[in-house]
N, C-alpha and C positions, 0 to 999 in steps of 0.2 A: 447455560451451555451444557450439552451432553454430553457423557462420561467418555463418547467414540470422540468427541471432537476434543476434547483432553486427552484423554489417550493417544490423537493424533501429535495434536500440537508436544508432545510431551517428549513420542517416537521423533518427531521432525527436530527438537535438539537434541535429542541422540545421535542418530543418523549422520549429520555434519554433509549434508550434500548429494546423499544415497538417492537421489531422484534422476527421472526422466526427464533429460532434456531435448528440446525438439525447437525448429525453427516454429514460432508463435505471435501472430499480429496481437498487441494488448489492444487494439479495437476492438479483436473478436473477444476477445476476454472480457474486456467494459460491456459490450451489449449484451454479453450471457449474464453474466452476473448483476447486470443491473436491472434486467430485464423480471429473473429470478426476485431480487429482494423488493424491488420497487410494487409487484403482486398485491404486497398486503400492506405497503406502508401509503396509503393516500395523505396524508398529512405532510407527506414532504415532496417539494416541487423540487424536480431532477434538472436538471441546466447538463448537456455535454458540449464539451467540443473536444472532437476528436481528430486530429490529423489527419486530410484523406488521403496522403503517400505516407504513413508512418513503416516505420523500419520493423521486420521481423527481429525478433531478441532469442535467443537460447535460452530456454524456461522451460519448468515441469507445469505444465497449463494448469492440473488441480492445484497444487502448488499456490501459483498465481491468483487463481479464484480464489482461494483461500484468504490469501490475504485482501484481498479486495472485500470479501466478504467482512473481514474482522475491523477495516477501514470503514464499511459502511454501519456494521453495527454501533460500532462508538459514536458516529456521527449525530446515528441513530436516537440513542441512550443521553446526547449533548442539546436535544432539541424534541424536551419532554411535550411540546405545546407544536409540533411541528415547524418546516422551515426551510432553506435552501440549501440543495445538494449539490454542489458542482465535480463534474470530471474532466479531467483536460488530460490528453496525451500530443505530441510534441516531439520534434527530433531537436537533438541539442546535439552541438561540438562543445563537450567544453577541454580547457587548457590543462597543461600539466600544474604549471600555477594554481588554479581551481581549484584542480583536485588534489595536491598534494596535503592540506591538512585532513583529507578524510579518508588519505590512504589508498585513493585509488589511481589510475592512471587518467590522463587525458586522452579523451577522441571521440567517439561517434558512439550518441547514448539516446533509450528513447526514456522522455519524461512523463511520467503516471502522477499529477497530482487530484485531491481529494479535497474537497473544501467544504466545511461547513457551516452556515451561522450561527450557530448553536453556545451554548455558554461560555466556552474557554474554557481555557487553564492557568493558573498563575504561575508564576517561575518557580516556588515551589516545587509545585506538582513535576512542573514541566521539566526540572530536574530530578526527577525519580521512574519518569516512566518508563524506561528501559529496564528497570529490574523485575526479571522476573517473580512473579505472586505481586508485585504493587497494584493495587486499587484502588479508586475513590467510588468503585462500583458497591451497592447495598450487598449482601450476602445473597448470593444465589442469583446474582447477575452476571459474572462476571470472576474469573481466575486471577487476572492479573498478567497473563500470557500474551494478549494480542499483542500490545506490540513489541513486546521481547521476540516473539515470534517473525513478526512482519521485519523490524529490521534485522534480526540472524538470517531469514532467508535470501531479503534480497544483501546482505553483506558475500553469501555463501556464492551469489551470482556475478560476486566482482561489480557490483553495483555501491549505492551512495543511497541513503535515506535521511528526511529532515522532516522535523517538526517544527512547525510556529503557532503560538494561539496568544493571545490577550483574552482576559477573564472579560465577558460577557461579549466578547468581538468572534469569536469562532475559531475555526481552526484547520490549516493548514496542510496534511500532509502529502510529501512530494518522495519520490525515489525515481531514481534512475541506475537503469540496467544499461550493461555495454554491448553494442553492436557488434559481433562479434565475426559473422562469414562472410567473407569475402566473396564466395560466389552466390549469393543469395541474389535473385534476379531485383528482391524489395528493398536493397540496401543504398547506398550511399553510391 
């Protein structure tokens, strides 16, 4: 990782929300940034499916990219011999029930998951990876920021993030953002 993208991810927990937000299809967002990393990674077969009515969301689009990027890099880093990449986005209602243990509200959310075949994680692990600097990454691969980062950002958006992996089954991760305008011609 470069010293700008640490420095970014670093400003971005400073900040607490200091971004550009803008009505944002996470379609357009999936095919730029997949488009981008997929370039040089031939060892791994990309699978989407992407909503074709999905909902605009209130995002800072870098922002977004970002984290999508820091999802595909781990995926990346989890499938040293190559392997499957999936992206799925998705409109979901979910309930105030649902959401109440995660703190957030019910209603109309779009779903960003990331799937990979790649080695897992054990429960271990998979209870430390929110803390900022954790790694199981070599020295100089890796900070320990992504996804400290990925879920502060989308928490910042009044959204929801989750992780699932089984060690050598792959891994899981989902967030959803809230649908938020009302008069958005692409919403609900």
């Amino acid at each position: 990782m470069s010293a700008a993208n640490l420095t970014e991810q670093l400003l971005g927990f400073a900040r607490k929300g200091k971004y550009t937000l803008r009505p944002t299809s996470l379609n357009d967002v999936v095919e730029k940034s997949t488009r981008m990393f997929m370039r040089t990674k031939k060892e791994i077969t990309l699978h989407k499916r992407c909503s074709a009515k999905i909902w605009n969301v209130e995002v800072d689009r870098g922002q977004i990219e970002q984290v999508l990027i820091n999802l595909y890099l781990n995926a990346w880093h989890a499938m040293p011999d190559g392997g499957d990449l999936y992206i799925q986005t998705e409109n979901v209602v979910l309930s105030d029930a649902y959401c109440e243990p995660f703190e957030v509200k019910g209603g109309n959310y779009v779903k960003l998951s990331v799937t990979d075949s790649g080695i897992g994680m054990d429960k271990e692990i998979l209870e430390r990876i929110f803390e900022p600097f954790f790694t199981t990454k070599k020295m100089g691969r890796g900070t320990g920021l992504g996804l400290a980062s990925v879920n502060e950002r989308v928490r910042m958006l009044g959204g929801r993030f989750d992780i699932q992996s089984r060690l050598n089954q792959g891994t899981n991760v989902a967030f959803w953002i809230p649908f938020k305008s009302k008069t958005d011609a692409s919403g609900p």
